[in-house]
Legacy VTK file of the C-alpha trace (Angstrom):
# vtk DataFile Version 3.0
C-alpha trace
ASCII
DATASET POLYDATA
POINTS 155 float
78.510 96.925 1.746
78.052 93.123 1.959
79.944 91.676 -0.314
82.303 89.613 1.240
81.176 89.780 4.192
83.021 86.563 5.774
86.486 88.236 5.041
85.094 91.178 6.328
84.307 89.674 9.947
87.549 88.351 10.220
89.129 91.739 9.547
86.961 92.709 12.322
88.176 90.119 14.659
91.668 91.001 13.654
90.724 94.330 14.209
89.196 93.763 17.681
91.752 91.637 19.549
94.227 94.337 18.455
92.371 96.784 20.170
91.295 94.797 22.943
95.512 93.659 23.690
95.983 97.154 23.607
93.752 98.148 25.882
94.886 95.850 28.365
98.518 96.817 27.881
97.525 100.532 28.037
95.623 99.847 31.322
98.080 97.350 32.891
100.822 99.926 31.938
98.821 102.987 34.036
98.291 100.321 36.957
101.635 99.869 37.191
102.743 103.510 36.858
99.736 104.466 39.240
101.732 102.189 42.558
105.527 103.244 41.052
104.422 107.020 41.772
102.462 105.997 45.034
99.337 107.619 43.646
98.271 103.502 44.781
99.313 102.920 48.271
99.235 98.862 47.643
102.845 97.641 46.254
100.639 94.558 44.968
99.236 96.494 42.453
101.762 96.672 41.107
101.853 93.048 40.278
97.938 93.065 39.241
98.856 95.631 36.426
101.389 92.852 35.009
98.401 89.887 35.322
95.972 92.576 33.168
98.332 93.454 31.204
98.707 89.332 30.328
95.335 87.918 31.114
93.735 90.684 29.307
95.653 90.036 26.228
95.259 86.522 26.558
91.225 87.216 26.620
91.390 89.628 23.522
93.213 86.609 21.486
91.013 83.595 22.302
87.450 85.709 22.106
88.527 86.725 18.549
88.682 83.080 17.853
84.954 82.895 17.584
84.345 85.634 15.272
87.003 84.539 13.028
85.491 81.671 13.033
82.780 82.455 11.990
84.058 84.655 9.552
86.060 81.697 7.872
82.708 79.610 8.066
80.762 81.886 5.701
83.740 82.278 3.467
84.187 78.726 2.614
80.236 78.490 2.465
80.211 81.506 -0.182
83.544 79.489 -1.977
80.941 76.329 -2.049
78.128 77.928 -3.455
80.518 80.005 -6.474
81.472 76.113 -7.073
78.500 74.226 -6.968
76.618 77.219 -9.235
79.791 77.984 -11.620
79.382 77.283 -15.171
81.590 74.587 -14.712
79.200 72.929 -12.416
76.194 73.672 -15.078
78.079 72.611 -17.695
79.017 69.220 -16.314
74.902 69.067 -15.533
74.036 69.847 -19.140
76.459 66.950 -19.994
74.860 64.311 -17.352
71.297 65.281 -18.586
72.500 64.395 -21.879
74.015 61.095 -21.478
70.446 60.838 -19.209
68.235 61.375 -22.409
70.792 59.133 -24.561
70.116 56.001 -21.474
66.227 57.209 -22.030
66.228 56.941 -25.924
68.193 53.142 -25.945
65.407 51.910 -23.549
62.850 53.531 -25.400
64.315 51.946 -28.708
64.430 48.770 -27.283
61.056 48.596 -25.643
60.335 49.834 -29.451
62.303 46.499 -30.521
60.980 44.653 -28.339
57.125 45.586 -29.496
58.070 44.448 -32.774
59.667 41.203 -31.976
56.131 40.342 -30.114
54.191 41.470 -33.121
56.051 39.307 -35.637
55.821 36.167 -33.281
53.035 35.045 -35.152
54.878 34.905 -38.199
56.582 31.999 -39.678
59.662 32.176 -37.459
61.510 30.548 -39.905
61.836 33.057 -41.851
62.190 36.076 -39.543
65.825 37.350 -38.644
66.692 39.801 -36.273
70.268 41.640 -36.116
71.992 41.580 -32.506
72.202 45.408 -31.215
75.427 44.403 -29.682
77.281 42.428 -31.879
76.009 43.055 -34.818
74.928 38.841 -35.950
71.903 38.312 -37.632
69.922 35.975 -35.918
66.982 33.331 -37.958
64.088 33.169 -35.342
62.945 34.676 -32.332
61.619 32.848 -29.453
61.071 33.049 -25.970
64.570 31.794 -25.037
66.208 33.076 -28.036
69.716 34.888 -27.569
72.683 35.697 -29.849
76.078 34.162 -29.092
77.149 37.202 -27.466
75.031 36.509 -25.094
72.198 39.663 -25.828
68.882 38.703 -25.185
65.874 40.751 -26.907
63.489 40.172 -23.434
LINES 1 156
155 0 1 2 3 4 5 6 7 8 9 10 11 12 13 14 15 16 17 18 19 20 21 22 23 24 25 26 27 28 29 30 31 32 33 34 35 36 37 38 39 40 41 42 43 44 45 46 47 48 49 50 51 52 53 54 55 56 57 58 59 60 61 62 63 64 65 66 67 68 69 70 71 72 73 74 75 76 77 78 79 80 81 82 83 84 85 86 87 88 89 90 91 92 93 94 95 96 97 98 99 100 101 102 103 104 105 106 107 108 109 110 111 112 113 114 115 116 117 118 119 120 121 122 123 124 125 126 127 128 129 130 131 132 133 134 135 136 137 138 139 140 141 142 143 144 145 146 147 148 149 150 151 152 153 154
């Protein structure tokens, strides 16, 4: 019964200015006929059944605008929530969240790293080596301005 209920109001506004232009051209028509058969006395009656007949329609058309409007609006609000909660979407999510704990394990090794380069700072730095992460070069001692030729700085 409510499913789809954007298309369904702009059915209805199709629905309504069809009915409403015919209304008008119904009644403009019987105005008209009304002063041909003198059953209306005015001969500018005449003329008023022909303005009805357009202003009426005219009236009909631009109301529905608003309603289909509307209509259209909740349509393309229902088409935004299918894509934002398709499996797509949550799939793509699963992926980011991911590649979010990956980023959160790396910094968590290398505060790990990190801890361990302090710890052996006491030792004979002469004979500690550490291995670059990023390149890959092992490295003799570790101080505070140490930093492999790639640049990559343990601190």
């Amino acid at each position: 019964m409510f499913d789809n209920i954007g298309s369904k109001i702009k059915t209805l506004a199709k629905i309504i200015t069809v009915v409403g232009i015919a209304i008008s051209v119904i009644w403009g028509l019987v105005i008209m006929i009304n002063a041909q058969t003198g059953t209306i006395l005015d001969g500018g009656i005449f003329f008023s059944g022909i303005i009805v007949i357009v202003l009426g329609s005219l009236i009909s058309w631009i109301s529905s605008f608003f309603m289909y409007g509307f209509g259209q609006l909740i349509e393309s609000t229902q088409n935004i929530e299918e894509t934002l909660f398709s499996n797509t979407y949550y799939n793509e999510n699963k992926t980011a969240e991911k590649n979010k704990t990956a980023v959160i394990k790396h910094y968590e090794n290398k505060q790990i790293e990190n801890e361990q380069i302090e710890n052996r700072q006491g030792e004979n730095t002469e004979e500690y080596t550490w291995t670059c992460p990023r390149c890959g070069k092992i490295n003799k001692s570790v101080t505070d301005t140490d930093t492999c030729s790639c640049g990559y700085s343990p601190y």
